[in-house]
N, C-alpha and C positions, 0 to 999 in steps of 0.2 A: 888116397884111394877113393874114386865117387862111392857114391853110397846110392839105394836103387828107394825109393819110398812110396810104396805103392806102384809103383811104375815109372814114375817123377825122379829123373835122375839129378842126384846134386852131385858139380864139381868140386875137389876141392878148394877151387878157388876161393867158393860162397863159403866156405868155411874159412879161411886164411882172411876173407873179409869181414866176419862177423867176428873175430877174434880181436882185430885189429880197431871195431868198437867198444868191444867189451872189456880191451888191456887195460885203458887207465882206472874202469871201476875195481878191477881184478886186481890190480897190482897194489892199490890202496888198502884192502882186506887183508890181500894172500901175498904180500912182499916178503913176508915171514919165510916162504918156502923152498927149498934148493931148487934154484936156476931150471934144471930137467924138470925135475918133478913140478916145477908150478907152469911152465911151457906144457907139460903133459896137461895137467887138471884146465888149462886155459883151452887147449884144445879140443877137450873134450864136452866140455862146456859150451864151446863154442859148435861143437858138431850137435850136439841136444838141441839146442838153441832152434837151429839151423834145421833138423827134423820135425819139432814143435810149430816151426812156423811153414812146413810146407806141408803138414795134417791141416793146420787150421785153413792155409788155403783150398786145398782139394775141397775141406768139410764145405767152405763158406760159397764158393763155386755150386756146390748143390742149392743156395737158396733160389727158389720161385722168383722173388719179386727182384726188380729190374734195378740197377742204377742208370739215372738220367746222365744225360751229359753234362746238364747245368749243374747238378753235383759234383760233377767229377771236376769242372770248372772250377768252380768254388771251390774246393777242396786245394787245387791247385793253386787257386790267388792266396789261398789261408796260408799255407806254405810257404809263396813267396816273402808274403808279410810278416812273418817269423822270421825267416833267410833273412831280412833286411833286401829283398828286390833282389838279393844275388841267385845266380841257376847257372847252370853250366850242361853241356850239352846232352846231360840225363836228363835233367830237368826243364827241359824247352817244354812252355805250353802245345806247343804244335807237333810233339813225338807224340806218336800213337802208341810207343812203345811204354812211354812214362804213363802214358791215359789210362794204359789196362791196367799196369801198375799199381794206381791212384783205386779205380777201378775195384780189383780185387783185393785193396787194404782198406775201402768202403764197406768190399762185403761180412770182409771177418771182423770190423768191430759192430758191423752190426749181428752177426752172429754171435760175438762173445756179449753182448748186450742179453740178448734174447736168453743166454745160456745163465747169465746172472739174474735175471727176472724173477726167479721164482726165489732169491733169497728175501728171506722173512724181517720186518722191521726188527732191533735189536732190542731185545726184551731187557723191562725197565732194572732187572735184576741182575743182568749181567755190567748194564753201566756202571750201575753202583759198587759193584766188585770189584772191576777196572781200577774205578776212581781209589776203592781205600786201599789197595794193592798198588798203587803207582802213583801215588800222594807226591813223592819228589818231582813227578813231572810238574806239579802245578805250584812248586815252591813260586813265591813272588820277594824280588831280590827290595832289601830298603829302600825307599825311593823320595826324592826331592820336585818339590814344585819351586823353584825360583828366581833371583833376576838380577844381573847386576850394571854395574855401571864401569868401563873397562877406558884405561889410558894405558896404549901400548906402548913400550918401550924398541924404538927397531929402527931402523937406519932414516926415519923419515921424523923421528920425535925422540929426541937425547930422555937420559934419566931426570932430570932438573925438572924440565917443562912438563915429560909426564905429571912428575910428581906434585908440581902443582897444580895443575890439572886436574887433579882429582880431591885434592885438599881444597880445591874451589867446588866441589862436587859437594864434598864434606860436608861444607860450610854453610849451604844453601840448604841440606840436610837436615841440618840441625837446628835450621830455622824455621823448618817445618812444611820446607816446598815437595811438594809431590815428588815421587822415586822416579816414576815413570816419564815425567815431563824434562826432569834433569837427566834419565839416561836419552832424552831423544836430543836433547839441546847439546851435553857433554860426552855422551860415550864416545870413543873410537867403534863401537858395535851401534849404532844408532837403529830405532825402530822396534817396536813391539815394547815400548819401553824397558828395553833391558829383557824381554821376558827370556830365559832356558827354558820353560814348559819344565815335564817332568823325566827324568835323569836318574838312574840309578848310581852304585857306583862302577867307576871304569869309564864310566862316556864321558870323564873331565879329566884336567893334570890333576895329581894327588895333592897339589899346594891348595887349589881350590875345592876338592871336597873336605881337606880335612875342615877347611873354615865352615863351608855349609851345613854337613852335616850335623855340625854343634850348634848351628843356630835353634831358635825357637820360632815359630809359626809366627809371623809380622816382626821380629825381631832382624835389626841390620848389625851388619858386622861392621868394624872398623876399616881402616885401609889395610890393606895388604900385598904382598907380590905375590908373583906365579913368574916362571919365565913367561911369560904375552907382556906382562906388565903390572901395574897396579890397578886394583880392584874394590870398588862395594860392595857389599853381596845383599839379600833382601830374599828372606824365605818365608814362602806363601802357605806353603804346605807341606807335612811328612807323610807319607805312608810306610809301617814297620815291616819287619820283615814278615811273610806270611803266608798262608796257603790259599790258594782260590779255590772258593764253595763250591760246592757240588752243582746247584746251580746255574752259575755261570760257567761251568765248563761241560756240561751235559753234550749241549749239541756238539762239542766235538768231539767227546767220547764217542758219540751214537755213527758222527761221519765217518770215523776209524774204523770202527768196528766193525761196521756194515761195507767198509771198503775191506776190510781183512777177509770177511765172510765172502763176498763177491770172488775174491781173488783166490781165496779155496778153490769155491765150484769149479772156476772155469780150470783151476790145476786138477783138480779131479777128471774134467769132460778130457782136458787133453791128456792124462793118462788115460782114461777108456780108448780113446784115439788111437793114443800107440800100439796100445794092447790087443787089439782090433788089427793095428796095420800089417803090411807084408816089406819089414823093412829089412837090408842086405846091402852088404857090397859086395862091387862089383870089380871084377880082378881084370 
């Protein structure tokens, strides 16, 4: 059944269409829900949606100041370039229909801009709150800084020649030649001399963390396997498990929060909107 909003007739098509973007975030939440009943709350949901955004259009229509056309241009190559160059006959630069479009989804983020304006930097009291209230967010998992030297075993190098292969790795080792110069001459991984940079666990096979993470800081391991093959290993650095300071995670507490507070008001202006509006269906 259209719906009347303000005057502004919506079909239900734009409903049946705003549904049909909102199903897969919807169903990921609320898959939980019988069949009817979650088609009902999607619909509904999608009919809000759908009133929400043609208050904010009427509202953003009242602004004074002008959109150029070169914006609107712009705005349209920005889009493309997100698409990856794809458009389809909505999105032809030369519809005029797509222009006002563009046009009028100019005008409402500059009005939901102006309508968030007047929220206050986030006072230093509430970061701090945040931060010891939600400490698990900034857990920092164990972490490895280091580097190995790899002879794979795979249809192009048998187990034999691996394995010497890296017992000649060994041997040069132990002689005392640089880690780095022998993973760039010996690895099957060649460059950065062997370096992994830093790695928690999970971003390796469990063969190979179990060896690293028992090393010690400039300490090398022995040989080893992993299904890739066999392995040196050579660890630079540990960092335990921990929480990150307050400090360094400040500015994103203060981005968060001030984006939560933003997203308030402007839920608030467009409840005053509804509340304000003359909305109905239409039989």
């Amino acid at each position: 059944m259209p719906i009347s909003v303000n005057g502004e007739v919506i079909e239900d098509s734009e409903i049946r269409k705003e549904a049909s973007l909102l199903r897969p975030q919807f169903e990921q939440h609320m898959g939980h829900l019988d069949p009817v009943e979650a088609q009902a709350q999607l619909w509904e949901w999608s009919r809000e949606n759908v009133i929400e955004k043609a208050l904010l259009r009427q509202e953003a229509r009242k602004l004074a100041d002008e959109v150029s056309e070169e914006e609107v241009l712009q705005a349209i190559h920005r889009m493309k370039a997100y698409q990856g160059g794809e458009r389809d006959c909505d999105t032809e630069a030369g519809s005029d229909s797509f222009k006002r479009d563009v046009e009028t989804q100019l005008r409402v983020e500059r009005l939901l801009a102006r309508v968030a304006a007047d929220v206050k930097p986030v006072d230093k009291k509430l970061v701090t709150e945040y931060y010891r209230k939600n400490r698990d967010q900034f857990l920092t998992p164990e972490a490895v800084h280091a580097a190995h030297i790899v002879k794979n075993v795979d249809d192009k190098q048998d187990e034999a020649t691996a394995r010497a292969g890296i017992e000649e790795a060994e041997r040069r080792l132990q002689a005392g030649e640089d880690f780095a110069t022998i993973a760039n001459e010996l690895s099957d991984c060649p460059g950065m001399g062997g370096d992994l940079s830093w790695f928690a666990r999970g971003a390796m096979v469990e063969e190979f963390e179990d060896v690293v993470f028992k090393l010690k800081p400039g300490q090398l391991s022995g040989i080893f396997r992993t299904l890739f093959g066999f392995h040196i290993a050579k660890l630079f650095e540990l960092k335990p498990r921990g929480v990150r300071g307050l400090p360094e995670v400040r500015g994103g507490i203060e981005a968060h929060l001030l984006e939560e507070a933003r997203r308030a008001r402007v839920e608030r202006f467009v409840d005053d909107l509804k509340a304000a509006a003359e909305i109905r269906r239409i039989s």
